[in-house]
C-alpha positions in Angstrom: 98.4 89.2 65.8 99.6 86.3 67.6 102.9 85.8 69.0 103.5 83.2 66.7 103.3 85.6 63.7 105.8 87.9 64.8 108.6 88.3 62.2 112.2 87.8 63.4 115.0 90.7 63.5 118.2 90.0 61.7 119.9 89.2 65.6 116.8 86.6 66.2 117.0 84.8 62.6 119.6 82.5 63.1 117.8 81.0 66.3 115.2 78.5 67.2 113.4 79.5 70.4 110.9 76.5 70.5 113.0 75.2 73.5 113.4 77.9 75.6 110.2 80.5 74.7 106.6 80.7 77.0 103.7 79.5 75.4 102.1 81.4 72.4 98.2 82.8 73.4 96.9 80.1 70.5 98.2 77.5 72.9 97.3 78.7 76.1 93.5 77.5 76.1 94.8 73.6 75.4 98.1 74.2 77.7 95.4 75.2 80.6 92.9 72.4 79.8 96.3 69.6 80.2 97.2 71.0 83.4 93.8 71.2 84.9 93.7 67.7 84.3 97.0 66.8 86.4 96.2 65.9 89.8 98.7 68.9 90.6 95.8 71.5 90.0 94.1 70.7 92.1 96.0 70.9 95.0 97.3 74.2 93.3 94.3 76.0 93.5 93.1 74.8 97.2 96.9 76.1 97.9 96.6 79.7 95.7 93.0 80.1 95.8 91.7 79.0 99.1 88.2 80.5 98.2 88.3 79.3 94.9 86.1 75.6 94.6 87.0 73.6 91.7 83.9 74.0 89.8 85.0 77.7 89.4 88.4 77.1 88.5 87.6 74.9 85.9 85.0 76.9 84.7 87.9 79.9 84.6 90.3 77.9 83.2 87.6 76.8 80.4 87.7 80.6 79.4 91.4 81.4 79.8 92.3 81.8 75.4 95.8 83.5 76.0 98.4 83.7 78.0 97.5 87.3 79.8 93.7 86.2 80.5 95.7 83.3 82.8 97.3 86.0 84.7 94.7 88.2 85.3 92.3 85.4 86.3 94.5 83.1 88.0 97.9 85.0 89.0 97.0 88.1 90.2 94.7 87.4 92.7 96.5 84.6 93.6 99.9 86.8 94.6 97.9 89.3 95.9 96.4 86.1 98.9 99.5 85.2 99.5 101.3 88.6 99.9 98.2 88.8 102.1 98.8 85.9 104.3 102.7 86.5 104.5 103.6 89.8 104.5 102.2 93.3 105.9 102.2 94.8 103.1 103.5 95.6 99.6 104.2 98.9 98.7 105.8 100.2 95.2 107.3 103.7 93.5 108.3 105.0 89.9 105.8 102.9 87.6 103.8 105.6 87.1 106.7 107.1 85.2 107.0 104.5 82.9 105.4 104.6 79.2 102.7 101.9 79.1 103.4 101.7 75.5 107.1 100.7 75.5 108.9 97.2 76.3 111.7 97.8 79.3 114.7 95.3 80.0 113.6 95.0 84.0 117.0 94.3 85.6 116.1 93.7 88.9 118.5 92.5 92.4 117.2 89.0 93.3 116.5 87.8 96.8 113.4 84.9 95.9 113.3 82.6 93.2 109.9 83.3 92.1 108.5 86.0 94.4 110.7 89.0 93.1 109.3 88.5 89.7 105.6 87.4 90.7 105.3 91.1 92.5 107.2 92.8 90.0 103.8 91.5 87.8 101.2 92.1 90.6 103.0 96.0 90.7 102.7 96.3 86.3 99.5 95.3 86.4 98.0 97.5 89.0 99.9 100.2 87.7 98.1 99.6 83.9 101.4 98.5 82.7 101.7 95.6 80.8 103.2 92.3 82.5 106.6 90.9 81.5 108.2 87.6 80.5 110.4 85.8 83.2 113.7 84.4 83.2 114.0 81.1 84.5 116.6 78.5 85.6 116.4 74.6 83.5 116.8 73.3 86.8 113.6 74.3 88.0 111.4 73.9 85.0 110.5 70.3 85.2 108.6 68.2 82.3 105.3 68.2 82.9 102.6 70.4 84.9 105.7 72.4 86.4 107.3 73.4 83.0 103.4 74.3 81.5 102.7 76.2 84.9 105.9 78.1 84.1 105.2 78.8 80.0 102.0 79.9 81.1 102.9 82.8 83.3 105.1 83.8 80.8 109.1 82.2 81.6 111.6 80.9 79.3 114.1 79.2 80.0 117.8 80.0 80.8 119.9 76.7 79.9 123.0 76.6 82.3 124.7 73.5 81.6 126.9 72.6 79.0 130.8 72.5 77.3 132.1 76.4 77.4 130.9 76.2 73.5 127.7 74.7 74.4 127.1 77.6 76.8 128.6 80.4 74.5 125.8 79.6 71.9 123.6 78.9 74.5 124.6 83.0 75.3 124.1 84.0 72.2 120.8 82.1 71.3 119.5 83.4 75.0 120.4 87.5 74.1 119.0 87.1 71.1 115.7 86.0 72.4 115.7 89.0 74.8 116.4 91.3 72.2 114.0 90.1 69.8 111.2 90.0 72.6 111.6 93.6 73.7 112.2 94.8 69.9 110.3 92.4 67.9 107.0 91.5 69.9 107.2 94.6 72.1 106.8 92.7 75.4 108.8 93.4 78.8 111.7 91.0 80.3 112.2 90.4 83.7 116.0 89.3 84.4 118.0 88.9 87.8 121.1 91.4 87.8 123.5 87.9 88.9 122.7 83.9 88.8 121.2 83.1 92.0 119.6 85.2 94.4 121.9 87.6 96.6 122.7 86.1 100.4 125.3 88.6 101.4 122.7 91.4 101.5 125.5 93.3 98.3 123.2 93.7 95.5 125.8 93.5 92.0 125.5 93.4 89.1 127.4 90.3 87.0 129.6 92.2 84.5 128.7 88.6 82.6 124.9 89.2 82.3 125.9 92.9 80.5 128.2 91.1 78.2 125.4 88.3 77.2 122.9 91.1 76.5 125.6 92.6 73.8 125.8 89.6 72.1 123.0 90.3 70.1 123.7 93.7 69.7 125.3 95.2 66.5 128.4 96.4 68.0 127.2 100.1 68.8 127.3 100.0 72.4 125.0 103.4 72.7 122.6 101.3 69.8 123.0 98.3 71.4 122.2 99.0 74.9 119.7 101.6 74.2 117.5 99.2 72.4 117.0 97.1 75.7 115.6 99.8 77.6 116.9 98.6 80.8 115.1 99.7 83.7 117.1 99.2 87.3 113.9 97.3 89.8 114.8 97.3 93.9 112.8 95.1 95.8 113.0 95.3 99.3 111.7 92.7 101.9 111.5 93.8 105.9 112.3 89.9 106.4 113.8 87.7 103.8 111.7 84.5 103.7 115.0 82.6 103.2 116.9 84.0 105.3 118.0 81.0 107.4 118.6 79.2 104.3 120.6 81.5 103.2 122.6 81.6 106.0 123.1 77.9 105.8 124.5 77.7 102.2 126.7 80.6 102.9 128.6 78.7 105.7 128.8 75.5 104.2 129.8 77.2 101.0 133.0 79.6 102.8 133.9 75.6 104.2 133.5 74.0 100.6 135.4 75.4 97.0 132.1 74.3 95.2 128.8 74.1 97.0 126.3 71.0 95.5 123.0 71.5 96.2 121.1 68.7 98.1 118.3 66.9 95.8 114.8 69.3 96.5 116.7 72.3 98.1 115.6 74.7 95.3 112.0 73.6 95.7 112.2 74.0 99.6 113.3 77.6 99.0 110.6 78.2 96.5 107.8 77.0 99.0 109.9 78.8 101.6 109.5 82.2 100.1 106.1 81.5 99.4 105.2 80.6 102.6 107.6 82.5 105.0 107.2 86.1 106.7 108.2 88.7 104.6 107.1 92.0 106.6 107.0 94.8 104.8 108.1 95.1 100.6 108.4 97.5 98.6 109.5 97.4 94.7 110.6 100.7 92.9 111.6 101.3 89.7 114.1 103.3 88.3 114.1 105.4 85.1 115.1 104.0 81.7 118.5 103.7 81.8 119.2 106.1 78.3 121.3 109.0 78.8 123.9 107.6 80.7 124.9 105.3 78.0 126.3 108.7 76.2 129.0 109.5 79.1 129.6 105.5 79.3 130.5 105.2 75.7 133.6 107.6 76.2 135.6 105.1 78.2 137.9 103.6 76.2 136.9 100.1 75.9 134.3 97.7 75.3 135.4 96.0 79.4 135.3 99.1 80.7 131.9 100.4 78.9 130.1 97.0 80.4 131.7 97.7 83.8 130.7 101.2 84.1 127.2 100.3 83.0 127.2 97.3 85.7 128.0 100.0 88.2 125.2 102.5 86.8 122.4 99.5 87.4 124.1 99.1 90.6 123.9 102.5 91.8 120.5 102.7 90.8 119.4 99.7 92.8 121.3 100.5 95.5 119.6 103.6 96.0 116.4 102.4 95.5 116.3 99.9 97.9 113.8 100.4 100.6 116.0 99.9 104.0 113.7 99.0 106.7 114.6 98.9 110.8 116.1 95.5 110.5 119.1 96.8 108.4 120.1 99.8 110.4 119.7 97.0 113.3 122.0 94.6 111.5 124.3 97.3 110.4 125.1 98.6 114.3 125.1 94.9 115.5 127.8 93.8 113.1 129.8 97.5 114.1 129.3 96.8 118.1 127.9 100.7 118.0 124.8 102.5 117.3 125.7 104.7 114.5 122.2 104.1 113.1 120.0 103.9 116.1 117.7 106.9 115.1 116.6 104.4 112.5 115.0 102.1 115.3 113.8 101.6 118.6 115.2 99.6 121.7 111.8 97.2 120.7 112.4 96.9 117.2 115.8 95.7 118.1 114.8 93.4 120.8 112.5 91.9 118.1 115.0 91.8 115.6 117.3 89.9 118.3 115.4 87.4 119.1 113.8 86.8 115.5 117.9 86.2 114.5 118.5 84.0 117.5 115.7 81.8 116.5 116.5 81.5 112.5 120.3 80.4 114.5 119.3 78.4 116.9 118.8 75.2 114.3 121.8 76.1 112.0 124.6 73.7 111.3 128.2 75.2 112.1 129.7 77.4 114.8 127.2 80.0 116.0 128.9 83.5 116.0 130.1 82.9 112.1 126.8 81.5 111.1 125.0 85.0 113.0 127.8 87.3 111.4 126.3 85.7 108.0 122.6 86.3 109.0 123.3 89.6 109.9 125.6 90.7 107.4 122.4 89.5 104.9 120.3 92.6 106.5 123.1 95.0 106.6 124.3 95.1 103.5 121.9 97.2 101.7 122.5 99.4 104.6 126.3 99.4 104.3 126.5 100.0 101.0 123.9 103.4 101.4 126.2 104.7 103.8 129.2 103.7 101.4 131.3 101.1 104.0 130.6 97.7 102.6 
């Protein structure tokens, strides 16, 4: 049955999704043959698929009839290269433990625009699991080859401008899609736990996000909630690719009561992630969050239920997270001590050093606040383990 076919739930039947939805499989063969046609392609697969000639990826893209034969003969490999040129490895836990024949809400903490997703996919597929669709920003979907790149590997689109009515039905319209792709076509989600990617190293989850999600519910929190499936997803980089950037709109943002992007800065961080060192990752996911919905549903009320849940997804996360030399090394650099030294080695921290001195070096603002930033970025997830951030 194509996607197309799929009836509605009562939550999804007052909504038009043509805006916002990825591309059905009975438009993926025509999507593909447009795009391989934009001068973008080609620089796209010299970029993703070094080894790749464009004979061949025509030829593939000639065969590609859905959506899922794009991503198994484009997208996988082409994560897999450049996890291969820019990392040392990627390592995952706790997808074996998930049923291959169920749809799971994949909350996840988010430190790159694209990347946390794109591995979340590379880690489904190699574990036999399904892959997901992907939340994405408006701002970064683009008319043209970038908005068809992004239908075709599965992302819709979250609209974030608008009146405070514009965006409440924009809310409601957006859960109800969620809820009527997990329940009604039996596909995955994958959804950042906050809007933008965490640069204070304090994974949390927006008590906002929870409350969008109910929207579509039918006002049984235990039915409600349930019905997602949600599934907590830690991903954990020995170097954040962005780090520096980070650091930068952190500072200029504690100087500033609203921090405006400059024009291109979320496209620089895309290629920067991309391109940048990562180290080590590692992506594990938690069980299905289910029975804890039961003790959650005795507090008595509706705010309270959606924080406790927040701090449930939190918890999970938290403890998931893979924490790798670097934070220990951030965490005793920020306490002047070496509480965590048995975590590292005197070389791993002379690395370490000199890797943040060099990310500082070409910074804008005074030094030691803009290195308290950096390295309150790596600490965090260590902090929070050891329950002092």
């Amino acid at each position: 049955m194509l996607a197309k076919e799929i009836s509605k739930s009562a939550f999804a039947e007052a909504f038009d999704f043509e805006d916002i939805r990825p591309f059905y499989d009975s438009e993926a063969h025509e999507a593909l043959q447009r795009m391989s046609k934009d001068p973008s392609f080609e620089k796209l697969v010299h970029h993703l698929w070094p080894d790749m000639g464009m004979d061949e990826a025509l030829a593939k893209a000639g065969r590609v009839r859905s959506v899922m034969g794009f991503q198994m003969e484009f997208m996988h490999s082409a994560i897999r290269t450049l996890l291969e040129r820019s990392s040392s490895g990627l390592t995952g836990g706790g997808f074996d433990q998930l049923d291959k024949t169920k749809a799971y809400l994949y909350v996840a903490n988010h430190r790159d625009i694209l990347l946390d997703s794109a591995i979340l996919q590379v880690m489904l597929v190699e574990n036999g699991l399904p892959t997901s669709e992907i939340t994405i920003g408006d701002n970064l979907m683009e008319p043209g080859f970038i908005t068809d790149f992004g239908r075709m590997n599965r992302m819709f689109t979250v609209q974030r401008e608008g009146t405070n009515r514009e965006l409440y039905d924009r809310s409601r319209k957006f859960s109800a899609y969620i809820r009527h792709t997990l329940v009604d076509k039996q596909v995955s989600v994958w959804i950042a736990q906050r809007n933008g990617r965490t640069k204070d190293g304090l994974d949390q989850t927006q008590t906002g996000l929870l409350k969008m999600l109910n929207l579509s519910g039918n006002g049984n929190f235990i039915d409600s909630f349930s019905q997602l499936n949600i599934v907590p997803v830690s991903i954990s980089y020995e170097y954040e690719p962005c780090d520096s950037l980070k650091t930068q709109e952190l500072y200029l943002s504690s100087l500033h009561s609203i921090y405006k992007k400059a024009p291109g800065e979320d496209l620089n961080s895309i290629l920067t992630g991309i391109k940048g060192n990562k180290g080590r990752i590692h992506i594990q996911a938690a069980k299905p969050l289910l029975a804890e919905l039961t003790e959650i549903n005795t507090c008595p009320n509706e705010n309270e239920k959606i924080r406790q849940l927040c701090l449930s997804i939190d918890s999970s996360i938290q403890n998931n997270y893979k924490l790798w030399p670097n934070n220990y090394i951030a965490a005793d650099l920020i306490e002047e001590g070496n509480r965590f030294a048995s975590h590292y080695s005197a070389q791993e921290k002379k690395v370490f050093t000199d890797y943040t001195q060099s990310k500082i070096q070409d910074l804008k603002g005074d030094p030691e606040t803009l290195i308290q930033g950096f390295l309150k970025m790596y600490a965090g997830p260590c902090l929070v383990a050891n329950k002092i951030a």
